[in-house]
Residue, then its C-alpha position, 0 to 999 in steps of 0.5 A: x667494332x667486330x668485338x662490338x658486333x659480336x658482343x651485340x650478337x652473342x647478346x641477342x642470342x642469349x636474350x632469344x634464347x632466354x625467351x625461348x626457355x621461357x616459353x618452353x617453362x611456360x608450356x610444360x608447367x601448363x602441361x603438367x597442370x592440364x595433365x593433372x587435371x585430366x588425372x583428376x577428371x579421370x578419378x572423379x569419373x572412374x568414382x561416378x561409375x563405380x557408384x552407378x555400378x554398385x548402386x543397385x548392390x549397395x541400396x537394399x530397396x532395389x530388391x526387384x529389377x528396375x522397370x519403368x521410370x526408374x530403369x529410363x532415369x538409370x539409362x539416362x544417367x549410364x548415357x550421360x556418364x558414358x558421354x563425360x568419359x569420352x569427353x575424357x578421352x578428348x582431353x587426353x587426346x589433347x595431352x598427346x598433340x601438345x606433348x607431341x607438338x611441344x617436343x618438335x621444337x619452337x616453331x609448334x611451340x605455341x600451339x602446343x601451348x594453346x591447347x593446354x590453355x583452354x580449361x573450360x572442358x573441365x568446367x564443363x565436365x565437372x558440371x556434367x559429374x554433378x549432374x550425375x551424381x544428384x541424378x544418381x542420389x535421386x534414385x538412392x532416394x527414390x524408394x523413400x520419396x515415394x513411400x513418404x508420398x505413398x503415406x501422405x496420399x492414406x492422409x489425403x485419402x482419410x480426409x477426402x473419405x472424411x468429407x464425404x462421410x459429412x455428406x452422407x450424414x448431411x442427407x446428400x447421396x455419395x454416388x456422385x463421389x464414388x468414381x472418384x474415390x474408385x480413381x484414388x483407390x485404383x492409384x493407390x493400388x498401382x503405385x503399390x505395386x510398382x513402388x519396388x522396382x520402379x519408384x520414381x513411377x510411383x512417385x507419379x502416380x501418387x503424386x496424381x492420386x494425391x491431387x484427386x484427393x484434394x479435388x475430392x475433399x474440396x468437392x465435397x466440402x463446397x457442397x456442405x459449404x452450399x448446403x449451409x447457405x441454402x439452410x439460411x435462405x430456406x429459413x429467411x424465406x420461412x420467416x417471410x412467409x411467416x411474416x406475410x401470413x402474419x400481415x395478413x391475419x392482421x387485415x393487409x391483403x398483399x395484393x396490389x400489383x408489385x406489392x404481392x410477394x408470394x409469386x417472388x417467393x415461390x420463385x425463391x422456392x423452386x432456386x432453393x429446390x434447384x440448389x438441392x438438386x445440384x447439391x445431391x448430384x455432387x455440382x457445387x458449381x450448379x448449386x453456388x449458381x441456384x443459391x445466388x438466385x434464390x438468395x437475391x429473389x428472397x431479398x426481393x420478396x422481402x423489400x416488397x413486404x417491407x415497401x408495402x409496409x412503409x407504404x401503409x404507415x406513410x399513408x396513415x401518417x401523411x395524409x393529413x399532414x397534406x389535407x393541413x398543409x392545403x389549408x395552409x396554403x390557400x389561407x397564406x393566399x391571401x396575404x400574398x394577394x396583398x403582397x401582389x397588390x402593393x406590388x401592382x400599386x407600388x412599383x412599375x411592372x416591370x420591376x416585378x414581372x418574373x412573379x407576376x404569374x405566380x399567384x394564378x399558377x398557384x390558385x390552379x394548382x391548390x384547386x387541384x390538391x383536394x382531388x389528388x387528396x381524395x384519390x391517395x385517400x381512396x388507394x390507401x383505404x381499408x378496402x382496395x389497400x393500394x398503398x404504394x399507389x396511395x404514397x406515390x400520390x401523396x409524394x406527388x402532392x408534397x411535391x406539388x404543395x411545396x412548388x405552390x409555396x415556392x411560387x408565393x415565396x417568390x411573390x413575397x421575397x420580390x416584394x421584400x427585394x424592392x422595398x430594400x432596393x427602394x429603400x437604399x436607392x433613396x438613400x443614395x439618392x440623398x448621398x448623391x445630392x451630397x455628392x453633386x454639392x462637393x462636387x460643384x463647389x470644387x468646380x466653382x473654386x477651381x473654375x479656371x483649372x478643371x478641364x473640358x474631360x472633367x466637366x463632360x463627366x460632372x455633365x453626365x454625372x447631373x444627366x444621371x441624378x436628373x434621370x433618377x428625380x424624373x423615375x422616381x417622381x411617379x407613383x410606381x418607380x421602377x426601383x430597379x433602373x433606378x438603381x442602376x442610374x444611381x450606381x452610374x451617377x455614383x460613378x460618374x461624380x467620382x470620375x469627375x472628381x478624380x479628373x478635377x484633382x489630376x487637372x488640379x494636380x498638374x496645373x500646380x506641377x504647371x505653376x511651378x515648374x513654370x516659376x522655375x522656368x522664368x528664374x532660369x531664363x532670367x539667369x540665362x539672359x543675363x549670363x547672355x548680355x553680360x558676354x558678347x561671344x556668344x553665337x546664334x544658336x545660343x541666343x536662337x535657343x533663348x529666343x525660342x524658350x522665351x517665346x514658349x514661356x510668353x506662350x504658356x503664360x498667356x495660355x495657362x491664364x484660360x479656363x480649362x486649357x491643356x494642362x499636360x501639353x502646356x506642362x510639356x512645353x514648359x519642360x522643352x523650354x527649360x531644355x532650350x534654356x539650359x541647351x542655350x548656357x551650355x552653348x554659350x559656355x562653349x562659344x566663350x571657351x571657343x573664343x578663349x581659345x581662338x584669342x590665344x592661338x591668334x596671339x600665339x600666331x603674331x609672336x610667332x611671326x613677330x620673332x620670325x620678322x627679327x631673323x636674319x643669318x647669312x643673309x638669307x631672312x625669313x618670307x612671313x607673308x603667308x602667315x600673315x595672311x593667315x592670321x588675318x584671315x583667323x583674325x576676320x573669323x575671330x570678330x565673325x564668331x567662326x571660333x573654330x576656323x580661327x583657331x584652325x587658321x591661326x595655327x596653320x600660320x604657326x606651322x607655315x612659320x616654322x616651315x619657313x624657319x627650317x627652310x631658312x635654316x638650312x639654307x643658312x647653313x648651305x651658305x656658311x658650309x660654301x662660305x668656309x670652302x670659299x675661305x679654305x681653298x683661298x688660304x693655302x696654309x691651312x691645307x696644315x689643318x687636315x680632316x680633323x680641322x675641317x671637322x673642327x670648322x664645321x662644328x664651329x659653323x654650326x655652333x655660330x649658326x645655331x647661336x644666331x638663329x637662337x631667337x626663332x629657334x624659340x618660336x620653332x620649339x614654341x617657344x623654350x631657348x634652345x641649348x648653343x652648339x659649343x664652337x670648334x676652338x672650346x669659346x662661345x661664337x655671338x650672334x652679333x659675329x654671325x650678323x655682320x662680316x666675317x674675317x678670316x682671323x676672327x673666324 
């Protein structure tokens, strides 16, 4: 056990030791990695300043000390390489600690170890040397950034010159752009200037110089982009005084109040005079501002022109055209007083009251048509020239014109209505004595079956007919009612033909179900007499069906009666029918029943009468009883109880057979005592003996009680115990006196 321990010590030890190595392996590999890390930040630092160092020496444009941005940017880059070495530094402060720490012993072991872990100070480090190195490359290329900026600020400058000299050959001052030319001509010289020892700041300056420039070039070519949109409007408005001038030579004097255009004209002037303004101060804005203006009222002036033109021309054309259609109309007037006349002649009032107005509206209307003629006439003439006015009344009298047609329209189209609606009422007036005859013929053929709901809507049916001969008698039938009434007696016919045929439909369903219903009773009635057990709810069931059926024949022989309800009672009587066999079915099954348990229950007690052993019998008194009693309730029909009865007298049997059973075999068990204690030899035999005599006594016992052990097993012969000595024991040596020898 000690060299166990020991050999489990030693292991242990070896193991941490191992661990140990491990750890210590781990730690000076990631040393030497940091450590080389470290070495190569150096280098690439040492590089980067070398670079900074000679930058100046090397690239030949830096011919004059750095000022300015330049110098700034220089400064920043020396600062930023200035911070990455004393971030080297760290680093190499951390190599010593984790040197030192990791040469103590395990217990620093795993600091040590972590500060060699962390190496995002290289990432970090690494990021800051680019940056350095692209802010250096920057100012490598300073100096032919900002000669490429410097040339495309002459190109710039060129163009911006060029649209300006567009001006000036436009007639439009250059004043206006000379302190901007002056701004870009001092920037230009500036960054000339300081191109050499600070090109980054000239950078800016042209880059400032370039962007006026542009603003420049885009000023002066908006105002040429006006100066064109103004030329167009000027020659429009030329053209529409032309055609004014033009309009007038021909005799159109231009004067009716919003058809003279020459104040909108002059307005349009002065917008375009404005533009010119605008353009020669060099505000393009202004001027896009005064073009809007001068554009949209020359587009007015002209649409005055041209509505006063059209004004004219509709005058000259559609003047007669109304002075004709007012002819026409008071002409058509006539024929539509005829047309009113059939209607006060022909039809009531009533039927035609919405136009009765129509014709008079119209008469004051058409009364007033040749003023209104006669004042567009004298707008319109040669002498005052109110044209507009002239065509805004005679589109005030079409309007006029063609509401006087609608309302004799209107006269004729209801006229025409009520013919057509007299017409069609006549026509179904016809159909409804078609109608009233179908229907009165199948009422007639099914007198007896059609119901009281029918007949109510046949009555309201001739009500309506009747109504409609009585309106139409007169002389002026309001067609109209008319012919709502004939819709309703239309309606009411079919109601009452459609309740007819469902009547018909289901006193027919009556009739037959009905038949079906008498042929099961009549079945059932004789499956009833031809067995006598069974009970009253069976033949309370056939009573009350038989009593419906009498019922619903006595009732379905009267005109118009109840039809569903009798169809529903004769369903509930065939239900009491059919509830009725099944009951008598289950009274004859009961009683089946009840007979062979009552038979079962005298055999039994017969066979229990005939059982005797070791003189002890069996009392079958109450058994009897019982099937009395089960006998009693056979012949009162309380199937049920017998059969219950009867078999309680079976199961007082049985209990009286084992009772007495056991009592006979106590007897023979005393019995055989008795004889052995009398019999000193038979002391010889011992338990075996005994054993074997008590075997024998229950063979002979059971060989005895053979004949109720049927009935006590209902009713299968029971197997015999085999008696002690190997021979079968009678029930005859059981029955009568035993002697010792036999035994």
């Amino acid at each position: 056990m000690i060299g166990s321990f020991v050999a489990i010590g030693l292991m242990i030890m070896g193991l941490v030791w191992l661990a140990r190595r491990r750890a210590r392996g781990s730690f000076h590999s990631k040393l030497k990695d940091y450590r080389a890390k470290a070495v190569d930040m150096m280098d690439r630092l040492d590089a980067l300043k070398a670079r900074l160092k000679t930058l100046t020496i090397e690239d030949a444009d830096f011919k004059e000390p750095m000022t300015g941005q330049t110098l700034g940017h220089f400064q920043k880059v020396q600062d930023d390489l200035g911070k990455l070495w004393d971030r080297w530094l760290e680093v190499m402060d951390v190599v010593d600690k984790a040197q030192r720490r990791g040469a103590r012993g395990s217990k620093e072991l795993a600091e040590a170890d972590q500060l060699v872990s962390d190496s995002k100070v290289f990432d970090e480090v690494e990021a800051g040397a680019k940056a350095c190195n692209a802010a250096m490359d920057q100012l490598n290329n300073a100096h032919e950034e900002a000669r490429s900026a410097a040339a495309t600020v002459v190109e710039g400058r060129s163009q911006a010159l060029a649209k300006v000299a567009e001006v000036r050959k436009a007639d439009l001052p250059t004043a206006p752009y000379q302190p901007e030319i002056d701004r870009l001509a001092a920037l230009e010289n500036q960054a000339g200037q300081i191109l050499t020892p600070d090109p980054l700041g000239a950078k800016a300056v042209l880059g400032e110089a370039l962007a006026a420039a542009t603003k420049l070039r885009e000023r002066a070519a908006n105002v040429l982009g006006r100066l064109d949109d103004g030329k167009q409007v000027h020659a429009a408005l030329d053209k529409l005084r032309a055609d004014v001038a033009d309009q007038r030579r021909q005799g159109l004097k231009l004067v009716e109040e919003g058809g003279a255009p020459d104040h909108l004209i002059a307005r349009s002037d002065q917008a375009i005079a404005e533009l010119q303004k605008a353009l020669e101060a060099g505000d393009p804005d202004a001027a896009a501002d005064r073009l809007e203006a001068g554009r949209k009222l020359a587009t007015e002036a002209q649409g005055t022109l041209d509505a006063v033109i059209q004004a004219k021309g509709l005058c000259a054309r559609e003047q007669p055209e109304r002075e004709r259609e007012t002819r026409r109309l008071r002409e058509a007037l006539a024929q539509y007083d005829a047309f009113e006349q059939e209607l006060k002649r022909d039809f009531a009032p009533a039927s035609w009251q919405v136009v009765a107005g129509n014709l008079a509206q119209a008469r004051a209307l058409l009364e007033t048509f040749d003023r209104k003629a006669q004042e567009a006439a004298q707008a319109a003439d040669g002498s005052t020239q109110k044209y507009l006015l002239g065509a805004r009344l005679i589109g005030q009298l079409a309007q006029e014109q063609n509401a006087v047609f609608r309302l004799m329209n209107a006269v004729g189209e209801r006229l025409s209505g009520l013919k057509a609606l007299r017409d069609e009422s006549r026509k179904l007036a016809a159909d409804l004595d078609d109608r009233d005859r179908q229907a009165d013929a199948f009422f007639s053929q099914y007198d007896h079956v059609v119901g009281p709901q029918a007949r109510a809507s046949l009555e309201s049916a001739g009500e309506a007919r009747r109504q409609v001969a009585r309106k139409s008698a007169g002389s002026q039938p309001d067609w109209p009612t008319i012919r709502q009434l004939l819709g309703k007696a239309v309606e009411e016919y079919s109601i009452a033909q459609s309740q007819a045929e469902a009547d018909l439909k289901i006193y027919e369903l009556l009739t037959s179900e009905y038949d079906e219903a008498r042929k099961n009773a009549t079945r059932v009635q004789a499956f009833l007499a031809g067995h006598s057990e069974d009970r009253v709810a069976a033949n309370q069931r056939y009573r009350n069906a038989e009593e419906v059926l009498n019922r619903v024949g006595d009732e379905s022989t009267r005109v118009g009666n109840e039809w569903p309800r009798l169809l529903d009672q004769v369903r509930g009587a065939r239900a009491d029918l059919d509830h009725s066999e099944q009951l008598a079915r289950e009274d004859i099954r009961l009683a089946r029943q009840a007979e062979a348990e009552i038979s079962d229950a005298a055999r039994t007690i017969r066979q229990a009468r005939t059982y005797f052993s070791m003189g002890v019998t069996l009392s079958t008194a109450g058994a009897e009883s019982l099937l009395n009693q089960a006998q009693r309730l056979y012949h009162s029909q309380n199937y049920e109880q017998a059969i219950r009865t009867a078999g309680a007298a079976v199961q007082q049997v049985r209990q009286a057979h084992n009772q007495a059973v056991q009592q006979a075999y106590l007897r023979q068990m005393q019995i055989q005592a008795d004889q052995q204690r009398s019999v000193a030899g038979f002391n010889t035999f011992g338990m075996g003996a005994a054993t074997g005599a008590a075997a024998a006594m229950l063979g002979r016992a059971a060989s005895e009680s053979g004949g109720a052990s049927s009935f006590a097993t209902g009713g299968q012969d029971a197997p015999a115990a085999p008696s002690a000595g190997g021979s079968d024991s009678s029930s005859s040596s059981w029955s009568s006196e035993t002697s010792e020898s036999s035994w």
